[in-house]
N, C-alpha and C positions, 0 to 999 in steps of 0.2 A: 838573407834569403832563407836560410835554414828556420829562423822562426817563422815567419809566415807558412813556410809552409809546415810547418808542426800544429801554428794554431790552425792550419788550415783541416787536417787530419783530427786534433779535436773535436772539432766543431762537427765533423761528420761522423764521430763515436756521437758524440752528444744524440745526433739525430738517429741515431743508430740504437743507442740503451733506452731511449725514450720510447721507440717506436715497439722495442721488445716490451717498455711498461706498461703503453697502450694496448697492449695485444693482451696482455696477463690481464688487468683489469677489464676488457671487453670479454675476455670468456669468463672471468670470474661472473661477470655480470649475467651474461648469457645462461649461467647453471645457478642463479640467483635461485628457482624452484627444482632444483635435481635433488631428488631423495640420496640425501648418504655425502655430498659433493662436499670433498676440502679444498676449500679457498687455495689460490698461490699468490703469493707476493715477490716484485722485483727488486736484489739487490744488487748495489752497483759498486763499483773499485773502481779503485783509478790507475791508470795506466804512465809509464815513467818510464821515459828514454833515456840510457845512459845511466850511468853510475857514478856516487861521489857526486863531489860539487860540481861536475860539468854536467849532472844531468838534467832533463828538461821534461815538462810535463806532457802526457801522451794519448790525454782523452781520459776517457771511464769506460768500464766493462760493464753490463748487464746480467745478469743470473738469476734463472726462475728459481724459484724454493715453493714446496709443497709444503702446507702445514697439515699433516695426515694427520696429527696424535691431537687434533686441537678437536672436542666436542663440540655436536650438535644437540642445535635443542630439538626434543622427543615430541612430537606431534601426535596423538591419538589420532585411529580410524574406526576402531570398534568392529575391524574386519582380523580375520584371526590368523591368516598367515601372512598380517603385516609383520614382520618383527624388525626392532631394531635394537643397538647395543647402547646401555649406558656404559663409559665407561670403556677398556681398553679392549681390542682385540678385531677380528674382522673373518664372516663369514667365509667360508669354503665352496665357489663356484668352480665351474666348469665350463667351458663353451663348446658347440659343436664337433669341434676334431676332437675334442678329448683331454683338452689344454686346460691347467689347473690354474686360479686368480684366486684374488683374494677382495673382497668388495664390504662395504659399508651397506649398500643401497640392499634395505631389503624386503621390499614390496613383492611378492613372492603371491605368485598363480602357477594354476593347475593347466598345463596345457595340454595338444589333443592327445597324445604318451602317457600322461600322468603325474610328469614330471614337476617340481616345486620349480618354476622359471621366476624369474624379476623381469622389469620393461625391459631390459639389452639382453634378454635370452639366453642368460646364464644358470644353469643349473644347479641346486643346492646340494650342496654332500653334507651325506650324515652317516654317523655309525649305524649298521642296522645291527639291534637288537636278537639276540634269540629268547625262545618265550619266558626264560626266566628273567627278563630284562639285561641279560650281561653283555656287555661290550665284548666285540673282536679282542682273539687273545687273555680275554678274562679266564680264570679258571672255571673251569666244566660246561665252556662254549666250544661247539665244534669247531668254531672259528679261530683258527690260533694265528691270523695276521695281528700284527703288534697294531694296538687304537695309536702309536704315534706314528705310523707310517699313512702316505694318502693311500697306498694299497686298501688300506682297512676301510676308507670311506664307499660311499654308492649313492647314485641319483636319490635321492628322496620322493622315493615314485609309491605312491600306496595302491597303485591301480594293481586290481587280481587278487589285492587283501580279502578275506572272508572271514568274518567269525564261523569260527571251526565249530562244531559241535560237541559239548563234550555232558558226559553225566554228572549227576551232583554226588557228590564226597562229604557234603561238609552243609549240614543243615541246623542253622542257629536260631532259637526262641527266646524272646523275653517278652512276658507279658505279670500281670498282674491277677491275681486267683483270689474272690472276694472270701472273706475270711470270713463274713456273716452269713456264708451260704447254707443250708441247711444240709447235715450232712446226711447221706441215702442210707434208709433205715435197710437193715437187714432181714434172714428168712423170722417170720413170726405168724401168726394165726390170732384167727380172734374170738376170744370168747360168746359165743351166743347159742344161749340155753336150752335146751330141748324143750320145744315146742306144742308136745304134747297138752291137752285140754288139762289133764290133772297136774299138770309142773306151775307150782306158786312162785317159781323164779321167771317165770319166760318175759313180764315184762315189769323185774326190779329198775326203781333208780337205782343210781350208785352207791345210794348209802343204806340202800335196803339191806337188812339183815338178808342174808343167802340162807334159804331152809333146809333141812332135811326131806329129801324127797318122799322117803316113807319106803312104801312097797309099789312103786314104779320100775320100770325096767331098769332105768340107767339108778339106781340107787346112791344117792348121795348119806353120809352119817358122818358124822361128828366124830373129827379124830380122824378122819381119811389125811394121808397127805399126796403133795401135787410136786412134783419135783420139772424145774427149768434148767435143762442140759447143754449150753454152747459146748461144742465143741472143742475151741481154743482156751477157754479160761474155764473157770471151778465152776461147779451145778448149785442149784440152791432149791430146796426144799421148803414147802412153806406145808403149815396145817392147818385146815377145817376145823373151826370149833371155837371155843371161846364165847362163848351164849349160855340163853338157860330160857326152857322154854316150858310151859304153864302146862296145865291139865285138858284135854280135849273138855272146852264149857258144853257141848252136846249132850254131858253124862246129867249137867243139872249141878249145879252151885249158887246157892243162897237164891234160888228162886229164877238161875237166868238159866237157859240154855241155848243161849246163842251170844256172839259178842259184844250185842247193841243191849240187850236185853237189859234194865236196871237190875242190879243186886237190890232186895228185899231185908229190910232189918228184920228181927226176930229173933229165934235159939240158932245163935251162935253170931250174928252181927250184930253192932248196934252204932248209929251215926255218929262220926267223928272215930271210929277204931283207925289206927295207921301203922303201917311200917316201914322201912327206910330201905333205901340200895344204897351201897357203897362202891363205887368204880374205883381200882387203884390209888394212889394215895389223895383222891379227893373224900371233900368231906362228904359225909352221907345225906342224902333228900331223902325227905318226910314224903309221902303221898295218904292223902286221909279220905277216908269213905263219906260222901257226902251225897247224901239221897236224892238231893231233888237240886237242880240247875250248876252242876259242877262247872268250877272254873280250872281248866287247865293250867293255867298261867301261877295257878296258887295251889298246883301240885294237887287237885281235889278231884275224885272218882267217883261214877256210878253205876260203871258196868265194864266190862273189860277192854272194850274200845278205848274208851274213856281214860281208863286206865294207862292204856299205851300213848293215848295222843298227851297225855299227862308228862308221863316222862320223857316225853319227845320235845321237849319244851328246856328239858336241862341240859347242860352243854356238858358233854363228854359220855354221855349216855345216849343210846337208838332202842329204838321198840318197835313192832309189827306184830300186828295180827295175822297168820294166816291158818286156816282151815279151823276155824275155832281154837286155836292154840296163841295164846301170847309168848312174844321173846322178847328178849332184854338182852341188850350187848352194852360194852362200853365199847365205845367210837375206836378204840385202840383194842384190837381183842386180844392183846395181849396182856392186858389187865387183869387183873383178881376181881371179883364179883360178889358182895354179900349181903343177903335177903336178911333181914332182922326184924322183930313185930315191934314197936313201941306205945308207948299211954296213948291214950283216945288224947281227942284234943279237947273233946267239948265235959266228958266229967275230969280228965284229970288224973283218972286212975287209972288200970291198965285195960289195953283194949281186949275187947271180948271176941273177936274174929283174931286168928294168928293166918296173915293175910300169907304168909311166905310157904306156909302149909298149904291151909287152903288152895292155893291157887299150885303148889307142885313147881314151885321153885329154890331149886337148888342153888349151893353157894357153887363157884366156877373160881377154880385157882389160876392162879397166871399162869402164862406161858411164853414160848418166843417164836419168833417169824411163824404167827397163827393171823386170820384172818378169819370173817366171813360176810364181808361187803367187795363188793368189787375197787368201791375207792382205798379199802384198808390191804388187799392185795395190790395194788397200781402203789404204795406206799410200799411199802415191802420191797418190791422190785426197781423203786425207782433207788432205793440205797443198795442195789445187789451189782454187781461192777460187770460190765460185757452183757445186761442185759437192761430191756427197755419197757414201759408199758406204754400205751396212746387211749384213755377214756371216750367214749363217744359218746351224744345222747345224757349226760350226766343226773339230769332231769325223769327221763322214763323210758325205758325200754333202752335201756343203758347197754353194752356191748366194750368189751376190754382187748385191746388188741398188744400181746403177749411179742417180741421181736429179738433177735440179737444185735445187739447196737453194730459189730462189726458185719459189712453189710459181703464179705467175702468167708463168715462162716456160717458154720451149721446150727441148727437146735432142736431140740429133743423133747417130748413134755413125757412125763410117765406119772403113775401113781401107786399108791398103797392102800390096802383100805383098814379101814378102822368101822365100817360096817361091813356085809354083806349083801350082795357079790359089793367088788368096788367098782365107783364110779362117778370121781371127779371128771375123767375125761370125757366119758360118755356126758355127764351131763353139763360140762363145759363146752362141748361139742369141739373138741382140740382132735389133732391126728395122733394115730400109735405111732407112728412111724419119723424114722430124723426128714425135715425139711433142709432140704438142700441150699447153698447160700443162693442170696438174690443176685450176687456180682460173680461172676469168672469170663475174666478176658477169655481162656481160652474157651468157653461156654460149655465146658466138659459138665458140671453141676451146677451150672445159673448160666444166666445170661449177660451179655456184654455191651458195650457201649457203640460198638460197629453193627449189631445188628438192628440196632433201634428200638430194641424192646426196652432199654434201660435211657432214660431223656438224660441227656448232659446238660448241664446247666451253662456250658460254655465250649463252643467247638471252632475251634481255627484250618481252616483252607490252605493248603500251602501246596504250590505246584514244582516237585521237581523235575530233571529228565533225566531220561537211559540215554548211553553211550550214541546211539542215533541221533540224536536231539529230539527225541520222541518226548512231549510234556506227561506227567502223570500226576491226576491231582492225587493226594491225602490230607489225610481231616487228623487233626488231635485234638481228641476228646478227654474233656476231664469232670471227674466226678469225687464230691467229698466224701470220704468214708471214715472218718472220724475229726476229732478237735487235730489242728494242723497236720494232718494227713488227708490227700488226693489219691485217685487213683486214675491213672495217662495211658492211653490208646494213641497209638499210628495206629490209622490204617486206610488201605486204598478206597479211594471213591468208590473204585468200577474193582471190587475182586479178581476178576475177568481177569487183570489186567498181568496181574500176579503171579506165582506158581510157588504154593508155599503150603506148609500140613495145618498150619494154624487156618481160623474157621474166619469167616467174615472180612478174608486181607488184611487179619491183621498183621502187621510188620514187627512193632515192639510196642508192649506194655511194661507199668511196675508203678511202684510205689514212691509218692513224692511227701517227704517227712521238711516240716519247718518250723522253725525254729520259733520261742517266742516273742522275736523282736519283728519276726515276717521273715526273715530270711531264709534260705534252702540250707536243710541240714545234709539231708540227702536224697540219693536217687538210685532205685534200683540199680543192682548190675546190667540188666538189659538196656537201660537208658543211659549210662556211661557211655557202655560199652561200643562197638562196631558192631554196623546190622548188616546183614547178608539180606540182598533182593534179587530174585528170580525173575525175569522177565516172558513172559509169555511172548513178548514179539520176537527172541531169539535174540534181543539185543544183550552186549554182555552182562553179567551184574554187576551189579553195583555194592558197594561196599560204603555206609554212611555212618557216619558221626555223628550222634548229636552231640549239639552244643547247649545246654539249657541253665548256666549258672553257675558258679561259684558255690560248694556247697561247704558245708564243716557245721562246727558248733557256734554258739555265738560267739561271735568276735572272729570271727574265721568264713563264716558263712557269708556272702553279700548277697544284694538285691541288684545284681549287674543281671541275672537270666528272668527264672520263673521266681516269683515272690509272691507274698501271700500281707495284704492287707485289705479291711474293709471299705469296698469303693468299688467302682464299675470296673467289670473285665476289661481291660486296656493292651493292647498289644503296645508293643514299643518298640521292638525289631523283631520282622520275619524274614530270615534273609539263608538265601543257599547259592551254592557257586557253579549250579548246571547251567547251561543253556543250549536252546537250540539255534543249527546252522543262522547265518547271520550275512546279510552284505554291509559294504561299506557305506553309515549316512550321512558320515563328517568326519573332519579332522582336528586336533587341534593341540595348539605348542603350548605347552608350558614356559614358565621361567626358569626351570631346569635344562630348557632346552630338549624335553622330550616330547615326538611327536607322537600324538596319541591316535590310533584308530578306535570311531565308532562304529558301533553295528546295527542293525536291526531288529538283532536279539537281544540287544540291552550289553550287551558285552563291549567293554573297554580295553582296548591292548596294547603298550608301547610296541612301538616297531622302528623307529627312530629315536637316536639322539644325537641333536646339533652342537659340532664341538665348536669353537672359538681359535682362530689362528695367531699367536700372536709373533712379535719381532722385535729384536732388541732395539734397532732402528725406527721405527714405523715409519720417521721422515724418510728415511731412507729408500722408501719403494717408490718405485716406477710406477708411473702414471698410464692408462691404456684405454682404449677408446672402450665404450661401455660405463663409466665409472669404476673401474677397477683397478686392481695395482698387481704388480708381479715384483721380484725379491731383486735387490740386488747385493754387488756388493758391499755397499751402507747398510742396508737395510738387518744384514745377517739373515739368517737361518731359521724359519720358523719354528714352530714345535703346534701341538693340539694339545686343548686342555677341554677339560668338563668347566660349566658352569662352577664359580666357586674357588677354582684355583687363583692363587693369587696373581697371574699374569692377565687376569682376565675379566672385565667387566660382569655385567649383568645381560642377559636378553632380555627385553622388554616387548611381549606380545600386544598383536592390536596396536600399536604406534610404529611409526615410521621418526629416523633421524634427519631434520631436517640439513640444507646448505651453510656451512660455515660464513657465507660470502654475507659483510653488511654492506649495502646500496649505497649508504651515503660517505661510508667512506672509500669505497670503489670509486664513486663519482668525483669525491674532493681529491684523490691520488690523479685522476684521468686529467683534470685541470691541471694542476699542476706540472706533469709529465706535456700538455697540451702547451703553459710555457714555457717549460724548459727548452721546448721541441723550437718553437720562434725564437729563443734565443738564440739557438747555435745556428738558424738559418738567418738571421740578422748577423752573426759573427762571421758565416763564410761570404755573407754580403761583402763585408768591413774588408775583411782580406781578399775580395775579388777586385776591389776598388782601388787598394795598395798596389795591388801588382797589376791594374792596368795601369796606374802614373809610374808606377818602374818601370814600367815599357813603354813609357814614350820619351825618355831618357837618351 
């Protein structure tokens, strides 16, 4: 009797563990698409009456098991506060009354609160942040609850966030300065002649000999000098002279008395007489009297014209007629000069006219930094350092414009005379007095780059803000003022805007030196430095930075800021850290687990970070309706970690973790537990059969 009814008691565990299988697999199956769901599986034991050899078997027991620690696979959604975890660990919700969980599923919306919910309307905790990003309890967060306690967590609500307003501190440039730029000439004037009817200079080429004026007001002579005085580097002095100039032909010479007029052979000429010039150490040219159809070209003359168009024909010598007077230069007036008479060509013997006499030309010794053409002055100058000359017209009615290359200083022209009265300046038509430079930022003596009177070759926009979030545009302007040196203006759009002693808004200038690889050597102190800005709206000031480079020498200097090579102006970063007030336009996690607020003022702010809960157990947690689990004693003792620690997976944004649960082997377990289940109701058959034939015994 005892066995029957023992197998009778098996047979209804049988039906009993089975019925527990089918139930585990039909909800496994049920949460087949539950974001976050770990599968459970039934295991069974057997059960054993009695002890030793008399005991006898007592059925099986059934027991759910969670498999919590087993991964899902990651599904993308390309929505941004999907997240889910590779890897170990498990969000931190919360539900309604305030009850703390711990869940996988984390499909996570904003609901009408603000609040980060999932479908079972659990709420996300996360550390909030203060603005220097530090965790509760970090050091120099007012927050000094410990990041491992849940105290320290909060809703992950961003609603009432605002980009704050705040001003710029911190304004960084990089761009590129073309190095081909031409650099802005400085104060200079330009030569052009007095204009008077009797001035034989008013419309010289440039390689016209320059004459002496005579007895004109502005009186020009031979041996005046002219002196060019920058201010910053050494003066250079040049002198008038260096010629040699014939006898007024008016008075009558061999028959001519004017400059076209043919010379007449007779007493004291006779055709073929000649004599020679020597310029500097070239060799000396012949020119020979030749009565009737002189060829230039073959050094040959018949009357003083003639004469000059003659030797204007030799390379390193110039000639001009003016006022019935011939002159003779060498192309360099710094040259020696000597008239000499030689043999006739045509008898052989010596010539009968002494042509150097006759005509009242003198030999002319050398000299130095001497001119009297305007191209042999523009020569002169163009080797004199800190100053510049610019030819214009070189052809006729030529004009010399005289500059200091440095376009932030001064210059001077003065003279001496070597006739009476003197008057290079007068009849250069130059001022007595210093020219002020072309360049000063502060416009105290020239003009600057803020008021527009001076063109920038390249100006950049750049908007910061005051303390209000008030925007304020400024311009940097920049201008070349020598071989790898600039000169940089801040300054406000709207001056207005400003309140400052400097002229035009301006904020900071100075000087940009670089190197010859292109790199930034240096930068003013002003441009280093911290700028003090005044606000006329009464907002506070602002105290900014520029950032513009890496400066030093080469190999020290980089092209990380302002750099200097030839190619288009390029900006490559204009970036500052003001902005103005801002609402919320979006959110979004990181894989650090930090939730970032957008703005509408372009500002980005952590205000959140998602920590990871983990358990020594993880199998060990208790299952809860929602998809979530709560601790027990298996499970142990949670802790919070950051992203990174070793107890603790990865968050993976925009994907969700899908169900553990596989379908077909759900289905093949349900069959099976489906026979097992007919077995033991075919067994308690067997044994209901036995003990009704024992009972009719």
């Amino acid at each position: 009797m005892a066995g029957l009814s023992g197998a009778l008691l098996s047979s209804v565990s049988t039906l009993s563990s089975n019925s527990t299988a089918v139930s585990v697999f039909s909800n496994n199956i049920s949460n087949l698409n539950t974001t976050g769901y770990k599968g459970s599986n039934t295991t069974f034991s057997s059960l054993v009456t009695g002890t030793g050899g008399g005991g006898s078997g007592g059925g099986t027991f059934a027991r759910t098991r969670s498999e919590v620690s087993q991964q899902g696979l990651l599904q993308p959604t390309g929505v941004g506060t999907d997240l889910s975890i590779s890897g170990a660990g498990f969000f931190v919700v919360k539900d309604t009354a305030g009850n703390t969980f711990y869940t996988r599923a984390g499909s996570f919306r904003e609901d009408d609160t603000g609040n980060l919910v999932n479908s079972a309307r659990f709420r996300l905790q996360g550390w909030p942040l203060d603005n220097e990003g530090r965790l509760p309890g970090a050091a120099g967060n007012s927050n000094t609850i410990s990041a491992q306690l849940l105290e320290s967590l909060r809703d992950v609500n961003l609603r009432g966030q605002t980009g704050q307003a705040f001003g710029t501190s911190n304004l960084t440039l990089a761009l590129n300065l073309d190095a081909s730029e031409d650099v802005l000439k400085g104060a200079g004037d330009d030569i052009n002649f007095d204009l008077s009817p009797v001035n034989y200079n008013r419309t010289v080429a440039s390689g016209d000999i320059i004459v002496p004026t005579g007895t004109t007001t502005n009186r020009l002579q031979s041996g005046d000098t002219f002196t060019v005085a920058p201010g910053l580097t050494p003066s250079y002095t040049y002198t008038y002279g260096g010629f040699s100039n014939s006898i007024d032909i008016s008075a009558g010479l061999f028959g001519a008395t004017t400059p076209t007029a043919i010379f007449s052979p007779g007493a004291g000429l006779t055709e073929g007489d000649a004599f020679t010039i020597q310029a500097g150490g070239n060799a000396a040219v012949r020119f020979t009297f030749k009565q009737f159809s002189p060829i230039s070209d073959l050094r040959q003359f018949n009357s003083l014209q003639s004469l000059s168009d003659a030797i204007n024909t030799v390379t390193g010598l110039t000639s001009r007629v003016v006022n019935n007077r011939l002159y003779v230069s060498s192309t360099d007036a710094n040259d020696a000069i000597n008239f000499a008479t030689t043999t006739n060509t045509v008898s052989g013997g010596a010539s009968t006219a002494n042509w150097p006499v006759s005509l009242g030309l003198g030999n002319v010794a050398g000299g130095t930094s001497r001119f009297n053409t305007l191209a042999g002055l523009k020569a002169l100058i163009d080797v004199s350092d800190g100053i510049g000359a610019t030819l214009f017209s070189p052809a006729n009615d030529s004009s010399l414009r005289i500059f200091v290359k440095d376009p932030k200083d001064t210059i001077t022209f003065s003279d001496s005379t070597g006739g009476t009265p003197p008057g290079v300046l007068n009849e250069f038509g130059l001022p007595t007095t210093t020219l002020a430079p072309v360049y000063d930022p502060l416009a105290a003596n020239g003009d600057n780059l803020a008021s527009g009177v001076i063109a920038s070759p390249f100006t950049r926009n750049i908007r910061i803000f005051d303390s209000l979030g008030i925007g304020h545009d400024i311009r940097a302007g920049f201008v070349k003022s020598g071989n790898n040196e600039w000169e940089v203006e801040f300054y406000a759009a709207n001056p207005s805007e400003i309140i400052s002693n400097n002229p035009n808004g301006i904020i900071a200038y100075g000087t940009l030196l670089f190197n010859g690889d292109g790199t930034l050597r240096s930068a003013s102190p002003l441009l280093s430095g911290q700028i003090n800005i005044v606000w006329a709206n009464q907002a506070q000031s602002s105290t900014l930075q520029l950032n513009l480079g890496t400066a030093g020498l080469t190999g020290v200097g980089q092209a990380d800021g302002l750099r200097q090579f030839a190619g288009p102006y390029t900006v490559t970063k204009s970036d500052q850290n003001g902005a103005p007030s801002g609402e919320l336009s979006s959110l979004e996690v990181t894989k650090e687990g930090d939730v970032i607020a957008k703005f509408t003022n372009g500002e980005s702010r952590k205000v959140f970070r998602i920590p990871l809960a983990s358990f020594p157990n993880p199998n060990g947690l208790l299952q809860s309706s929602g998809n979530v689990y709560i601790p027990s004693n298996d499970s142990g003792e949670f802790s919070l970690n950051e992203i990174g620690a070793a107890q603790v997976g990865d968050i993976v944004p925009e994907a969700l973790e899908g169900s553990t649960v596989d379908l077909a082997t759900e289905l093949t377990g349900m069959i099976v537990a489906q026979r097992s289940y007919q077995a033991g109701t075919k067994a308690i058959t067997t044994v209901d059969n036995m003990l009704e034939e024992l009972a009719r015994i």
